[in-house]
C-alpha positions as CSV (number, residue, x, y, z in Angstrom):
1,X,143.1,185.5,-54.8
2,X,142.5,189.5,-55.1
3,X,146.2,191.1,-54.2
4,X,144.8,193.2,-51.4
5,X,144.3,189.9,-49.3
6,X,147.6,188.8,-49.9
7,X,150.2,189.6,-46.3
8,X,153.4,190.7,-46.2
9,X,154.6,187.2,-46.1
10,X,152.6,186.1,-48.8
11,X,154.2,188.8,-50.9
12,X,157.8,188.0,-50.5
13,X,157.1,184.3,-50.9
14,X,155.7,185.4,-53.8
15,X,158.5,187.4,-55.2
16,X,160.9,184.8,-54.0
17,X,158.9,182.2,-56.2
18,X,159.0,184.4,-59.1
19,X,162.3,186.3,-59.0
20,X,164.4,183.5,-56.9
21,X,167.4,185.9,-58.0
22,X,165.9,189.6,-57.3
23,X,167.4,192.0,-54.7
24,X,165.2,190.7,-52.3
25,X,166.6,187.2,-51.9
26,X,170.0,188.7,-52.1
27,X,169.3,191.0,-49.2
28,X,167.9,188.0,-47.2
29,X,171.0,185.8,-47.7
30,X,173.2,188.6,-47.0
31,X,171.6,189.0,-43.5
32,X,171.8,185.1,-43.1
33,X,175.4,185.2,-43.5
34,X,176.3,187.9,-41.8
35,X,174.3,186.5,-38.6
36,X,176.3,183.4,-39.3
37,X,179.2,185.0,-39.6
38,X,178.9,187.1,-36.1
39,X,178.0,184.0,-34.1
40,X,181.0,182.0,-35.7
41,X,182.8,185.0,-34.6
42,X,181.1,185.3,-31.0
43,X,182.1,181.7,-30.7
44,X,185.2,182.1,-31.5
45,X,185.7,184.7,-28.8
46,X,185.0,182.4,-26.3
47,X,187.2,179.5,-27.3
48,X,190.1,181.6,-27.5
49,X,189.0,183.0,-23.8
50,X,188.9,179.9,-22.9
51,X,192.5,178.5,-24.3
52,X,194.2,181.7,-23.4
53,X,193.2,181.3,-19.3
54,X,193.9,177.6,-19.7
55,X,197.6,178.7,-20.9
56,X,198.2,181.0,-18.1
57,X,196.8,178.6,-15.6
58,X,199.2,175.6,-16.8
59,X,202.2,178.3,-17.2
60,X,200.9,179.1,-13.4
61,X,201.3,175.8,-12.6
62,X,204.2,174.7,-13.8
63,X,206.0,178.1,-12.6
64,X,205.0,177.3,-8.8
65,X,205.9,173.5,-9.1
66,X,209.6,175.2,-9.8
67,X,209.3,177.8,-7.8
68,X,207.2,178.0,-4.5
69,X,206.8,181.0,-3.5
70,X,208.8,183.1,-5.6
71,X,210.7,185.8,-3.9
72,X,208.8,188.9,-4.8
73,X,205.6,187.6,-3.9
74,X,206.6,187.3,0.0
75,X,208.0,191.0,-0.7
76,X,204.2,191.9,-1.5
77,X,202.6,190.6,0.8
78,X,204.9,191.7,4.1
79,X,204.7,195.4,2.3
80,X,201.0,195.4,2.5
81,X,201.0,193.9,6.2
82,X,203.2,197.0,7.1
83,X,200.0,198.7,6.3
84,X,198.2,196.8,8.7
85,X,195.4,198.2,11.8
86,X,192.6,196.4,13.3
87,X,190.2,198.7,11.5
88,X,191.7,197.0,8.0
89,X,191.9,193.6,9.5
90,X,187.8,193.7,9.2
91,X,187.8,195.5,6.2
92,X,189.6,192.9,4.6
93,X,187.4,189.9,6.3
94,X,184.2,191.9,5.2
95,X,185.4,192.4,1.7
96,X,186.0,188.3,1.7
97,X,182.8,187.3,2.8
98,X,181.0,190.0,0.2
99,X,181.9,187.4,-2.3
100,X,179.4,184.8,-0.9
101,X,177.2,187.2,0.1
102,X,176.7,189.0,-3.3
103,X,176.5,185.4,-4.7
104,X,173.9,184.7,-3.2
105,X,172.0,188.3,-3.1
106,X,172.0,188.4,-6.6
107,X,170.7,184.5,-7.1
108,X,167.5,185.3,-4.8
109,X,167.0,188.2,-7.3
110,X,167.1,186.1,-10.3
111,X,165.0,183.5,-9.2
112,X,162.4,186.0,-7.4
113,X,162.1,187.3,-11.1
114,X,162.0,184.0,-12.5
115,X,164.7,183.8,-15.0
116,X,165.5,180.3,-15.0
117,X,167.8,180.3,-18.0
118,X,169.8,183.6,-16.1
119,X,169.7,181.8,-13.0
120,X,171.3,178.4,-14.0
121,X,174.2,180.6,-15.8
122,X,175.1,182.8,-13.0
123,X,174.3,179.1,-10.4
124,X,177.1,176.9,-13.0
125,X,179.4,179.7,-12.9
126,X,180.0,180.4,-9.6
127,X,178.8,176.8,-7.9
128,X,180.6,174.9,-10.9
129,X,183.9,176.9,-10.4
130,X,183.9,176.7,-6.9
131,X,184.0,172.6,-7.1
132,X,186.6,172.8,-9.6
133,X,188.5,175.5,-7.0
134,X,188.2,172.6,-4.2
135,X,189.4,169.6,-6.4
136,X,192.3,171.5,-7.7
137,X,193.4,172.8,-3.9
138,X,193.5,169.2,-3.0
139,X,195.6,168.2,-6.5
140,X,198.0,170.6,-6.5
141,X,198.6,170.5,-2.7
142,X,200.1,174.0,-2.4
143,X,200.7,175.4,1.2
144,X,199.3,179.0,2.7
145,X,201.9,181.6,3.2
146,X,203.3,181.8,6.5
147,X,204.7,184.7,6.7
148,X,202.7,186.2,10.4
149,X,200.4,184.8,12.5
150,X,197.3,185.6,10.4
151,X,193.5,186.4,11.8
152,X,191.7,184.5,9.7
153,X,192.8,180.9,9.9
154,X,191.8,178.5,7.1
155,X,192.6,174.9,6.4
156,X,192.3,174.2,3.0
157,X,195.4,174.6,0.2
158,X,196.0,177.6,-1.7
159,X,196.4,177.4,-5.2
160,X,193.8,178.7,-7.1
161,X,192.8,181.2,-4.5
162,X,188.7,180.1,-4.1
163,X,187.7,183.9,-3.3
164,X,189.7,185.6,-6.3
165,X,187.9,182.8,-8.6
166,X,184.6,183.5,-7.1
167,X,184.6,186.7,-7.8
168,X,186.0,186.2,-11.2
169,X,182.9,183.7,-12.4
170,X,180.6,186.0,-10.8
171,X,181.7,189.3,-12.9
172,X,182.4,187.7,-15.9
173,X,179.2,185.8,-15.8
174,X,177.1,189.3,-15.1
175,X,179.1,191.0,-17.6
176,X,177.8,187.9,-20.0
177,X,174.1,188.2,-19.0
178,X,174.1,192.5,-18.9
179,X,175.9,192.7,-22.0
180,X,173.1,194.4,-23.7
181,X,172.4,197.2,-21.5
182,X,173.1,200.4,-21.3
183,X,176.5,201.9,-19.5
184,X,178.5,198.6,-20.4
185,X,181.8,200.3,-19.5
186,X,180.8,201.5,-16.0
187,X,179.9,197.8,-14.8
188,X,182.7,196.6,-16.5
189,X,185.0,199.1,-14.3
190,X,182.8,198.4,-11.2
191,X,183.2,194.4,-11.2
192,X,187.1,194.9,-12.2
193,X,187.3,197.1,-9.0
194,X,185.4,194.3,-6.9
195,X,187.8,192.0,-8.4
196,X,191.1,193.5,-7.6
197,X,190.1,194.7,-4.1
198,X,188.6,191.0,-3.3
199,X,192.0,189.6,-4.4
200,X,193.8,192.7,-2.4
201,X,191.9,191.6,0.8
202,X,192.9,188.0,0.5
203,X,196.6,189.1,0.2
204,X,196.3,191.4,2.6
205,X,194.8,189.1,5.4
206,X,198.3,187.0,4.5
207,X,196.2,184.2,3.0
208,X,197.2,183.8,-0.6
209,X,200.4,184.7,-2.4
210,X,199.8,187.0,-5.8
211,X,200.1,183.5,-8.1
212,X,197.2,182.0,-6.9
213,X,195.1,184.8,-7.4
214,X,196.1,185.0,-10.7
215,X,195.4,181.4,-11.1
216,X,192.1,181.4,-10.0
217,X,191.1,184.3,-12.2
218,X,192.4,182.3,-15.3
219,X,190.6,179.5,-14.1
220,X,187.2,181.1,-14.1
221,X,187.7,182.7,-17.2
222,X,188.1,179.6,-18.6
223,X,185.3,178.4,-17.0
224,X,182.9,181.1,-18.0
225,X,183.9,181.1,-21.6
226,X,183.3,177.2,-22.1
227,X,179.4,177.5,-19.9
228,X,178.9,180.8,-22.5
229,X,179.5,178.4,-25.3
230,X,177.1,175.4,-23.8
231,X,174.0,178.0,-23.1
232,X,174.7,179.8,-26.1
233,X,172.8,182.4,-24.7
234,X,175.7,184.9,-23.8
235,X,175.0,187.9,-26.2
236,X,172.0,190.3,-27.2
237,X,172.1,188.5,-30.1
238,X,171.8,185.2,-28.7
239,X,169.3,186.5,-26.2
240,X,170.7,186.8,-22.8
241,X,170.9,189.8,-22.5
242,X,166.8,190.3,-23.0
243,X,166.4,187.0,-20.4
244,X,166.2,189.3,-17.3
């Protein structure tokens, strides 16, 4: 065959062939193990995410079995009811239900743009990790504070608080999918903002003491982590990022 019909491909088969040791193998094996290497290490990221927030959730638990509530997390809670108007009161209950609302908001997106793979991330992080929320309220059996007479009564347990680990999954789960694009720090900082003042609200409104906020954050961390490992699609290199 004359060499001016021969591709690109057909060219670097062809040196491969003849020259299975020249630079240009080399280079190509390099590339392969460095890929590798970065999605042994992106892995690795997530497990230890994931048996870090299962440490402080079991250190969580076994603290409040002991110890229920501890002593500074009444003082917390009564120093941010001194605080208290009407005008906060429904701050507070609108910043609650902005959890479910932004849930949702942001699924219709997903699915109006069709991004199935996205879109059953973002659905088994937050839908997954509330079920998990409700089966572990019911195990671990811990009471609401009762500290005033609050103005929005609820009836389940407390411990993990279901609105600080709804808006856990759903950050970390948008951080996962937007990793790739531009001004990572600023929506980092935004949905660490939307985090604390969810989990502010709920404290405020005299509904959860500070431990089971913090439980239910390391429980959707874990949770996160272990679904990023299962769709392996987490990264710009593993092609979440481009999905949407």
């Amino acid at each position: 065959m004359p060499i001016n019909h021969i591709d690109g491909l057909e060219m670097k088969n062809l040196a491969r062939a003849e020259f299975p040791h020249s630079l240009i193998h080399r280079r190509d094996v390099s590339h392969n193990f460095w890929r590798e290497y970065g999605l042994r290490l992106f892995n690795a990221r997530y497990v230890w995410g994931i048996l870090a927030s299962l440490g402080v959730f079991f250190l969580l638990v076994a603290l409040t079995n002991v110890n229920r509530p501890w002593s500074f997390e009444s003082s917390i809670l009564l120093y941010l009811h001194a605080y208290a108007t009407s005008s906060l009161d429904r701050l507070a209950v609108l910043i609650s239900a902005s959890v479910a609302v932004a849930s949702v908001a942001i699924l219709v997106y997903l699915i109006y743009r069709r991004s199935w793979r996205v879109t059953a991330f973002l659905l088994a992080s937050t839908a997954g990790v509330e079920v998990i929320t409700r089966i572990a309220k019911v195990f671990f059996h811990h009471s609401r504070p009762q500290l005033w007479d609050v103005i929005s009564h609820q009836t389940s347990f407390a411990f993990p608080s279901g609105h600080a680990t709804q808006s856990m999954a759903l950050v970390l789960a948008l951080i996962v999918i937007f990793y790739s694009r531009p001004h990572r720090l600023v929506q980092i900082l935004a949905g660490a903002l939307f985090i604390i003042v969810v989990a502010f609200s709920r404290m405020y409104l005299g509904l959860h003491f500070p431990t089971d906020i913090l439980a239910g954050w390391a429980l959707a961390m874990a949770w996160v982590c272990m679904l990023a490992l299962i769709f392996k699609k987490a990264e710009p290199a593993l092609g979440m990022g481009r999905a949407i």
